[in-house]
RONU-554765 format. One line per 10 residues: number of its first residue (from 1); their letters; for each residue x, y, z of C-alpha. Coordinates in steps of 0.05 Angstrom, whole numbers. Each point is the difference from the previous one (the first is absolute). Example, Ala and Ser with C-alpha at 12.3 -4.5 7.8 and 13.67 -1.06 7.14 Angstrom:
2
1	AS	246:-90:156 ~ 27:69:-13
//
This chain:
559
1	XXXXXXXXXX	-834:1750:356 ~ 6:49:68 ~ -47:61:-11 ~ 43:67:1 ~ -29:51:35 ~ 33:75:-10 ~ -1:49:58 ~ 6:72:-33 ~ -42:60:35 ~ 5:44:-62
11	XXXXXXXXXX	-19:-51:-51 ~ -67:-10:-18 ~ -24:-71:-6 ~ 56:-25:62 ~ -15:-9:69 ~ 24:60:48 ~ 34:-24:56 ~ 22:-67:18 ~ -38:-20:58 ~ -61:3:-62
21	XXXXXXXXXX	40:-43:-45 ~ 12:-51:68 ~ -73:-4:9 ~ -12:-19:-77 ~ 57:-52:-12 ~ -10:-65:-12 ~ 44:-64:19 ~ 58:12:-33 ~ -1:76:-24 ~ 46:48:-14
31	XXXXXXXXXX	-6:70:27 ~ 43:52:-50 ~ 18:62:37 ~ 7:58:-40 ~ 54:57:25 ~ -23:40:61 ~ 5:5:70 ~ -68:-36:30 ~ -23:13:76 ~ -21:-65:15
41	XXXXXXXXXX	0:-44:56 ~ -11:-68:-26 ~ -7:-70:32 ~ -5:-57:-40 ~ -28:-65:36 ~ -4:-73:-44 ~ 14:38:-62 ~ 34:-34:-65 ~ 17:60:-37 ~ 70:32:-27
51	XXXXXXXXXX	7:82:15 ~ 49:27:-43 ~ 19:67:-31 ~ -8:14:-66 ~ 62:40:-5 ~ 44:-26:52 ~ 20:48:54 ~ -49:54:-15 ~ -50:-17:46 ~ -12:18:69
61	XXXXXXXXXX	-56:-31:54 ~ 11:35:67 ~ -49:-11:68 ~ -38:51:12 ~ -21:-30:66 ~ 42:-36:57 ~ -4:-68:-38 ~ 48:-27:-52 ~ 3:25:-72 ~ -7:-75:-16
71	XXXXXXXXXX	-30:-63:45 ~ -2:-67:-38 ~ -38:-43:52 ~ -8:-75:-18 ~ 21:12:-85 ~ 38:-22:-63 ~ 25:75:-23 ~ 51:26:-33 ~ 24:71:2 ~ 40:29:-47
81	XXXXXXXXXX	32:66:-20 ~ -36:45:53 ~ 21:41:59 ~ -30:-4:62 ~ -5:57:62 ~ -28:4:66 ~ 13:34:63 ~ -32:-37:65 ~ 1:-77:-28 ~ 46:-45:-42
91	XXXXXXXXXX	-5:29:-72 ~ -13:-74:-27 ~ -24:-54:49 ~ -7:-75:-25 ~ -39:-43:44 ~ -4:-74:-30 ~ -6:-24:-71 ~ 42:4:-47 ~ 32:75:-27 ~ 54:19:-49
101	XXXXXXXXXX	20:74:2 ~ 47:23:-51 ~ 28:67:-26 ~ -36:35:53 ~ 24:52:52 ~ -32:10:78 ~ 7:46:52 ~ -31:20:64 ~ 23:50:61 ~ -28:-53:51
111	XXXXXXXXXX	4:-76:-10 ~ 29:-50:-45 ~ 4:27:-84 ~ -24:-80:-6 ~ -22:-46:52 ~ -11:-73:-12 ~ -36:-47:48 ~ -41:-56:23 ~ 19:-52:-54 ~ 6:42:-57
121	XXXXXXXXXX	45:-30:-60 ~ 33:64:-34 ~ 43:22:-56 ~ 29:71:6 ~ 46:9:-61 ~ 34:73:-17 ~ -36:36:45 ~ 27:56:39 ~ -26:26:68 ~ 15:66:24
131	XXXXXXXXXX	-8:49:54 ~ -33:-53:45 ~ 6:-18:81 ~ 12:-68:-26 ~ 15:-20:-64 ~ -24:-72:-19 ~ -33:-45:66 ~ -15:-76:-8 ~ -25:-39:49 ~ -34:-71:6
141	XXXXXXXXXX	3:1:-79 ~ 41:-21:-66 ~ 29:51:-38 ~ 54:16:-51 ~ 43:77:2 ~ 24:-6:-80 ~ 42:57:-22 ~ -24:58:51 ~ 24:65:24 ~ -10:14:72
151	XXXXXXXXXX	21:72:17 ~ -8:60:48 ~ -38:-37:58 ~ -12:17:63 ~ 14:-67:35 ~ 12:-66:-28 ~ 0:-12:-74 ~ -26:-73:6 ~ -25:-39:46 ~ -10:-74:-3
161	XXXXXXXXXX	-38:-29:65 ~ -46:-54:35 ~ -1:-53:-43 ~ 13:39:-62 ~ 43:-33:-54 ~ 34:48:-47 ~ 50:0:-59 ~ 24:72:-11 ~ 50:0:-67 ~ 39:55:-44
171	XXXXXXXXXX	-36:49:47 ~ 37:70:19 ~ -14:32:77 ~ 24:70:19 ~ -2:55:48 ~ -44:-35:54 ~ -8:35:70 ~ 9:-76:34 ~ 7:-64:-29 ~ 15:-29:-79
181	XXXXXXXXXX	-40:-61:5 ~ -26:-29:70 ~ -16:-70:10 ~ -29:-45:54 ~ -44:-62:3 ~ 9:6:-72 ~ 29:-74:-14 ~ 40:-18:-56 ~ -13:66:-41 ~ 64:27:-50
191	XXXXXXXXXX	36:62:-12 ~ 30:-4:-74 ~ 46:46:-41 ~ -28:70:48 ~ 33:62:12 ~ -11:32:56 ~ 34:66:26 ~ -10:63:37 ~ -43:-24:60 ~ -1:23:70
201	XXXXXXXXXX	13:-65:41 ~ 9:-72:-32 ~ 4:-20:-65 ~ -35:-59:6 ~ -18:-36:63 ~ -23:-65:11 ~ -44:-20:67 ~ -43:-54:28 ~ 12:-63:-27 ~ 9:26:-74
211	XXXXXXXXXX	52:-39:-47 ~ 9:40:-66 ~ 49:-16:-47 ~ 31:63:-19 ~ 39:4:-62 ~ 36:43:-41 ~ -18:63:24 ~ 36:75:15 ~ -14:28:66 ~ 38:65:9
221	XXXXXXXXXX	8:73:26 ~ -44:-20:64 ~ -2:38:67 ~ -11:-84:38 ~ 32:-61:-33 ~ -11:-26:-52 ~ -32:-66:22 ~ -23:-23:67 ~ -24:-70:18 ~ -40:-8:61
231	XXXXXXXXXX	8:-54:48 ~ -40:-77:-31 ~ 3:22:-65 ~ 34:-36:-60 ~ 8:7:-67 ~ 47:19:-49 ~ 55:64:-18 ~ 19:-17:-59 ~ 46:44:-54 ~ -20:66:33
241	XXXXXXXXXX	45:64:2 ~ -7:44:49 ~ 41:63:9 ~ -4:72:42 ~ -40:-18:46 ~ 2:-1:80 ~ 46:-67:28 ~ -8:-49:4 ~ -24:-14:-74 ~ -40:-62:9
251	XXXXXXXXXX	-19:-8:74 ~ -25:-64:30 ~ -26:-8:60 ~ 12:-58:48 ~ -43:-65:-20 ~ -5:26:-72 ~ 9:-61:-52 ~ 12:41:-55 ~ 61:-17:-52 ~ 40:49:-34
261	XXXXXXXXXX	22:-24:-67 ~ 45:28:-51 ~ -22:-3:-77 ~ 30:-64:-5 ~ -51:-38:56 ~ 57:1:53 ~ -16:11:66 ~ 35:45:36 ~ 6:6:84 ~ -47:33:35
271	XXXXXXXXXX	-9:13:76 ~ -79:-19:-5 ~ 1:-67:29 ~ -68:-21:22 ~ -17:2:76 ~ -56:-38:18 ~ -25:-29:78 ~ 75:-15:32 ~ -40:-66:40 ~ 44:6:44
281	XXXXXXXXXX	-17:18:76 ~ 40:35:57 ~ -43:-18:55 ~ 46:24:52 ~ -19:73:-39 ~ -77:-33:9 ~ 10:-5:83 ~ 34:74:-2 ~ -57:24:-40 ~ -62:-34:39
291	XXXXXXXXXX	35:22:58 ~ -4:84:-19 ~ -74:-27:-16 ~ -7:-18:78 ~ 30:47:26 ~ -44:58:-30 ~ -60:25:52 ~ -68:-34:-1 ~ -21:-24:-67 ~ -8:-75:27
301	XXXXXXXXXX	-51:-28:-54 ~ 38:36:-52 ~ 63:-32:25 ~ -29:-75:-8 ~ -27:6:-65 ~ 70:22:-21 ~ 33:-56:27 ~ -49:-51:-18 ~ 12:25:-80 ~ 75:-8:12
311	XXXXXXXXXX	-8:-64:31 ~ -46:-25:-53 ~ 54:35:-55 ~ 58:-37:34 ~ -29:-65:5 ~ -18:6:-75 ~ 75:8:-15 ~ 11:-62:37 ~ -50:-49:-40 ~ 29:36:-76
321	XXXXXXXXXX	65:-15:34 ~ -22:-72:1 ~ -44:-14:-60 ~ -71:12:33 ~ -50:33:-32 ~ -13:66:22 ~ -59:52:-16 ~ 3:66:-25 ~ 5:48:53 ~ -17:82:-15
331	XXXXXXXXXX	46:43:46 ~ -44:55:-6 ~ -29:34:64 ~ -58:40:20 ~ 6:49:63 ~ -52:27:27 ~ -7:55:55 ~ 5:64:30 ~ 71:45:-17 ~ 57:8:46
341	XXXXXXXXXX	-8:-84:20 ~ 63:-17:-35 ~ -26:-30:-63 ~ 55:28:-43 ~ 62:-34:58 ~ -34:-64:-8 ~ -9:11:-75 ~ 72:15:1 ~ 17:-71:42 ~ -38:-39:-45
351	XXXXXXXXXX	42:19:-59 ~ 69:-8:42 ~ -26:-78:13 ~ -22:-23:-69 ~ 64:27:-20 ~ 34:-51:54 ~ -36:-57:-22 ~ 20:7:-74 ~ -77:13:-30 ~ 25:78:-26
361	XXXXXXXXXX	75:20:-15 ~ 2:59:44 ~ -48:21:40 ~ -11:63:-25 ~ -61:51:23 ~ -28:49:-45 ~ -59:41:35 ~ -54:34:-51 ~ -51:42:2 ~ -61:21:-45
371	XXXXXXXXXX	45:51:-29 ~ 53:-52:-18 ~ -56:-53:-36 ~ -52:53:-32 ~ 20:37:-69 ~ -28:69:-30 ~ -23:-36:-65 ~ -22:-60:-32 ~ 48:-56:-3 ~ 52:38:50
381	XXXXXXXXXX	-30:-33:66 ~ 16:-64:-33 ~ 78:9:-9 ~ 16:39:71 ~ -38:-63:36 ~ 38:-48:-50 ~ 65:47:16 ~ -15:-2:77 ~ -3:-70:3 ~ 49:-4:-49
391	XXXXXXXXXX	45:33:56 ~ -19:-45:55 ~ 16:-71:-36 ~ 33:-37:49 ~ -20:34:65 ~ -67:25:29 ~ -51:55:-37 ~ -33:30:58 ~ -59:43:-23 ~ -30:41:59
401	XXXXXXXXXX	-72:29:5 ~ -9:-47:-62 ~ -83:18:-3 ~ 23:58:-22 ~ 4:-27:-60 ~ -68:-33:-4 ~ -32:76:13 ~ -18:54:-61 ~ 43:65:11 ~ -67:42:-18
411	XXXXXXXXXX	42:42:-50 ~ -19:-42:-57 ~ 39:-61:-41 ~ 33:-41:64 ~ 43:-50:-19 ~ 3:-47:65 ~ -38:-50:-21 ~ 50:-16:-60 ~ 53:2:48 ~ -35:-57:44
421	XXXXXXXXXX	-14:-40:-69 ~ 68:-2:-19 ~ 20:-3:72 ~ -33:-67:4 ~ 23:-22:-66 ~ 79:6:20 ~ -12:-27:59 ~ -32:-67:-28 ~ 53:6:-49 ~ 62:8:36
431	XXXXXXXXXX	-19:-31:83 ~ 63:-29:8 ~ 40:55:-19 ~ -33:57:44 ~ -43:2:67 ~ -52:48:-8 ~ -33:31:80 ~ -52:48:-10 ~ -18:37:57 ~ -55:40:35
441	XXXXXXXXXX	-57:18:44 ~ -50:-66:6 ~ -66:25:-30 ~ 25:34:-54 ~ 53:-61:-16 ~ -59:-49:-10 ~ -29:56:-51 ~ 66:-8:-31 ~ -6:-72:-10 ~ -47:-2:-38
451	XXXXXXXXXX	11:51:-46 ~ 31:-61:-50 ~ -31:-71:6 ~ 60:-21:-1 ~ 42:37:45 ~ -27:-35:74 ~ 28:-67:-26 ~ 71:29:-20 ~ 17:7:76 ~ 20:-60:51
461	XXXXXXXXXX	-26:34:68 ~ -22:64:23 ~ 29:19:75 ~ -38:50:35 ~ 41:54:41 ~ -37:12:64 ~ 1:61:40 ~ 59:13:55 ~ -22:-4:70 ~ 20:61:48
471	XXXXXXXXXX	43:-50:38 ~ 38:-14:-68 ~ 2:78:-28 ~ 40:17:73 ~ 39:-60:-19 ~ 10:30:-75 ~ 3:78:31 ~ 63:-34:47 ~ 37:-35:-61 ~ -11:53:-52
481	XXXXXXXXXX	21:63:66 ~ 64:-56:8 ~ 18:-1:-75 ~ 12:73:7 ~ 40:5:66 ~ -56:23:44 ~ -28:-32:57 ~ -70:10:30 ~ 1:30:71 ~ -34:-20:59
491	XXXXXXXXXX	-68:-14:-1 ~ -3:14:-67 ~ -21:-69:-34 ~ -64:-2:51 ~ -20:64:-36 ~ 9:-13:-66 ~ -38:-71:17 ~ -53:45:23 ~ -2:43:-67 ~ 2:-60:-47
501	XXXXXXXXXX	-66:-33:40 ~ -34:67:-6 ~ 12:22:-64 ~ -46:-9:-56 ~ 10:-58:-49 ~ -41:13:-69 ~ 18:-19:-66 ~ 61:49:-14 ~ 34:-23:78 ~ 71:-8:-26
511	XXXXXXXXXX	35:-53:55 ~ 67:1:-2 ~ -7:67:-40 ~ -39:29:63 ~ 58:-18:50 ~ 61:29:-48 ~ -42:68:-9 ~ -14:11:81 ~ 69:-18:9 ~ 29:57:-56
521	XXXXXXXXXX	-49:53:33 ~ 33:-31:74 ~ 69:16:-27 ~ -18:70:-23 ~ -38:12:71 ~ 70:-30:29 ~ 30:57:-45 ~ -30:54:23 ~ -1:-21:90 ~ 77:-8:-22
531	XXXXXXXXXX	23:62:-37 ~ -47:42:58 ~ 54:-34:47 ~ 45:59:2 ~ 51:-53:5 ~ 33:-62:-46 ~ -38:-47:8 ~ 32:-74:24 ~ 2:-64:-31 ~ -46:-23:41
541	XXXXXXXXXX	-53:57:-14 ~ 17:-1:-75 ~ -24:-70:9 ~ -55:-4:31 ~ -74:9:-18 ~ -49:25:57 ~ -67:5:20 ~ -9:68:-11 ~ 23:-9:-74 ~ -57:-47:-7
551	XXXXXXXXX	-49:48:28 ~ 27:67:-44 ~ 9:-53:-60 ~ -84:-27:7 ~ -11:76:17 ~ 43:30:-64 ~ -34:-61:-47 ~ -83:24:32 ~ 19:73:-20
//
């Protein structure tokens, strides 16, 4: 028989807090918990044991650190009957094993009030979690949501992510700050006789490849819809009323599978056709598109390693076409170089043709930054990189300065690295359905590399943007001064050839960027010769950039 073990400070001959009666149980025990509020931090790690209150509800554990109330690392627990607080950390965090919680309550002002990960099999049954950030997190793990109340969060109630599968049943969500329940790369998980109501956004949204069935469920009185299906996703509406909330209702996006049924298994119309690669190629939009390539200024290595991946993409199409085997091909890119070379153009162009030989729908660019990827908390980086790329299916994600990601910020927890990691994940995951560039200075692009052993492989090629010459920053100075009806004056492109050989060409040397800023300090030299006139200028004058707005402009700029 388990050995009972009773936690009671005031009683003499039982054990006075619980991390005492942790450290004396057995396989097997049960720890009693006699009424009280206990300032414990405690993390259990291979532990068979059962916590539970002796009077349910009438005991408190709350962190008196910046850890979890509760960690179960690695156990077979079960919880029952006690609530939970922290402030800096998920009030309850299950990391593997096997853990039932029931009866309880958590809370926490930062983090999830329980987070469940890396291959953790859980039951939480009539528990309610309060007054959280997040209310219940699952990710890479099992788990069961049985008869719950969710309320006064300050984001999502419940998310379900990265390889997570979830059945959440006769559970009731309110007054959220974002989201009801969030799911992506969270496979066939379920949504059963809920309620939700009262959130900020969504009531439930579905993302990334996830195909719930949904079922007999009240969404209502939201400030979003009620249900929104993302793009690749399947899965099943099935029996659901939804009412008072923002139109439409149930929202599917373009290339979701996703039936809506009534109670009776009909299925009714829906606009979410799936999209996938259209296969079919426009190659007179290939010659227009290869030709903008040409005609850009220098850029001559970067130009035939462009067109030898569309060549080697078209000629693919043609052996499918006819039965021939062909390899997988990754579309992603590396570019490497110095700014202002045109990396994002070419970035742009790239998209534009796999879109005209059928490999993605439409050619879409999304550009990111660090700020787009990298989350304020734990768990957060993971869903705005999933949510970027998310955005980008079926076009180009172009990430610039991407080592960015791969440094520490200095002020503390930095979140880039789990941005790469999942980075490389989706991009294993989903390669025909996005083209991922990243993009950045040389050196510190090889750092970036191989900040994942995985992430190198993930790209096809990596083009390396050279440096403009002088001869081909006149050339740029000319088209971009042309673009904006001005003209350079006599004399003047032998100058500003002299200028670009002598000026100094570190690290930060911005190209292209270099050219447009000399010419905006030209125009406002140009400004001032003309309104000291006395006189309207012509249309001629107002045209025309001269040499002595290239001296005051270098002179302006030193000063």
């Amino acid at each position: 028989m388990a050995r009972t073990l009773l936690v009671a400070p005031d009683q003499r001959g039982a054990l006075p807090t619980i991390r005492d009666a942790l450290e004396s149980a057995e396989d097997g025990a049960i720890i009693a918990i006699a009424p009280g509020e206990y300032t414990e931090t405690l993390a259990l790690a291979q532990l068979n044991v059962t916590l539970s209150a002796k009077e349910p509800g009438t005991v408190t554990i709350e962190s008196p650190t910046v850890h979890p109330a509760l960690t179960c690392a690695g156990c077979r627990v079960t919880v029952s009957g006690i609530t939970f607080r922290a402030t800096e950390a998920p009030a309850v965090q299950l990391r593997g094993g096997t853990i039932r919680v029931t009866d309880c309550t958590a809370s926490t002002k930062f983090g999830a009030g329980i987070s469940v990960s890396d291959g953790s099999a859980t039951e939480i049954i009539g528990t309610r979690v309060t007054g959280a950030q997040c209310g219940i997190v699952v990710e890479d793990s099992d788990s069961v949501v049985d008869g719950c109340e969710i309320d006064e969060i300050d984001d999502d109630a419940i998310i379900v992510r990265l390889g997570a599968k979830a059945t959440i049943r006769n559970t009731t969500i309110s007054k959220c700050g974002f989201r009801g329940i969030y799911m992506y790369q969270a496979g066939d998980s379920a949504i059963e006789r809920c309620q939700i109501s009262q959130t900020s956004d969504v009531g439930i949204a579905v993302a990334d490849q996830t195909s719930p069935v949904i079922s007999e469920s009240w969404i209502h009185d939201t400030q979003g819809v009620g249900i929104t299906v993302g793009k690749g996703c399947g899965g099943v509406i099935e029996d659901c009323k939804v009412e008072n909330t923002a139109q439409p209702a149930i929202e599917l996006a373009d290339g979701a599978r996703t039936e809506i049924r009534e109670g009776d298994g009909r299925r009714l119309p829906n606009a979410g056709a799936a999209s996938g690669k259209s296969n079919q190629q426009d190659l007179e939009q290939v010659e227009k598109l290869l030709g903008e390539l040409d005609n850009m200024i220098g850029l001559a290595s970067v130009k035939g390693e462009v067109r030898a991946l569309i060549d080697e993409i078209q000629v693919n199409e043609w052996r499918r076409s006819e039965g021939l085997s062909v390899g997988a091909v990754s579309h992603h890119l590396v570019f490497t170089g110095a700014p202002g070379t045109g990396k994002t153009t070419v970035a742009r162009v790239y998209g534009s043709l796999l879109k005209a030989l059928g490999i993605l729908p439409n050619g879409q660019f999304r550009e990111v930054a660090r700020r787009d990827l990298v989350g304020q908390y734990i768990g957060h980086t993971a869903e705005k990189t999933a949510s970027a790329f998310d955005e980008a299916r079926g076009g180009v994600l172009f990430l610039d300065e991407a080592y960015t990601l791969s440094r520490s910020s200095g002020s503390g927890a930095d979140f880039g690295q789990e941005a790469i990691d999942t980075l490389v994940k989706l991009m294993e995951d989903h390669r025909d359905e996005v083209a991922v560039i990243v993009a950045g200075y040389t050196g510190e692009m090889r750092e970036f590399l191989d900040a994942n052993p995985g992430l190198a492989s993930r790209f096809a090629k990596t083009l390396e943007f050279e440096n403009y010459t002088a001869e081909q920053l006149v050339e740029i100075s000319s088209h971009l001064a042309k673009g904006d009806d001005y003209l350079l004056g006599t004399d003047l492109d032998t100058a500003l050839l002299e200028w670009f050989y002598q000026i100094d060409r570190d690290e930060s040397f911005g190209n292209a960027r270099e050219a447009r800023k000399l010419l905006e300090r030209m125009r406002k030299s140009q400004s001032t010769r003309l309104r000291a006139l006395g006189q309207r200028p012509t249309r001629d004058e107002l045209r025309t950039l001269t040499l002595d707005d290239l001296l005051d402009a270098i002179k302006s700029d030193a000063d």
